[in-house]
N, C-alpha and C positions, 0 to 999 in steps of 0.2 A: 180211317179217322184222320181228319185235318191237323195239321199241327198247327202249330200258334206257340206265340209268346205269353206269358203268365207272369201277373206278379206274386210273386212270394211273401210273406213274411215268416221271417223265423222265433220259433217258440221261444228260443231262450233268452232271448234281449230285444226283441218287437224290430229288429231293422227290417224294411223293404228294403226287395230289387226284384227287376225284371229279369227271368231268364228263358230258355226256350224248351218247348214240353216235351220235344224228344232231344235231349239234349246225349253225347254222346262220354262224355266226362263228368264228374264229379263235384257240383257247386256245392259251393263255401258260402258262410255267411260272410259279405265284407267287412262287419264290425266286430264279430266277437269269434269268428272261424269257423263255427257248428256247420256239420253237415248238414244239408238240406235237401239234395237231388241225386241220387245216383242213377247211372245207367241202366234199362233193362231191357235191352234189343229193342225196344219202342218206346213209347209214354214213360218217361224218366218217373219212378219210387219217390214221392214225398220222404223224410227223414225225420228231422226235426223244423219242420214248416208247414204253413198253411195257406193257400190258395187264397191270394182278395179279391183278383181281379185276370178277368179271360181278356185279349187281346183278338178281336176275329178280322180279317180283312176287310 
């Protein structure tokens, strides 16, 4: 599977941001802190976020 960048939005206070799908650390929401992405040897776990937008080459 390709990786790519993703934008996210987070459930608990609607910010976007762009982060990357196998990401190998722990995204934070930048406005309110919520978890969002944890690591999982591959394709980074949603948390409390949701997918809006795929990024492909």
């Amino acid at each position: 599977m390709a990786t790519k960048f993703i934008k996210i939005k987070c459930m608990k206070c609607g910010n976007s941001q762009v982060a990357f799908s196998h990401t190998n650390k722990d995204i934070r929401c930048q406005k309110c802190d919520a978890l969002l992405l944890q690591p999982k040897g591959g394709k980074a776990h949603l948390v409390d976020a949701e997918i809006e937008e795929e990024y492909n080459d």
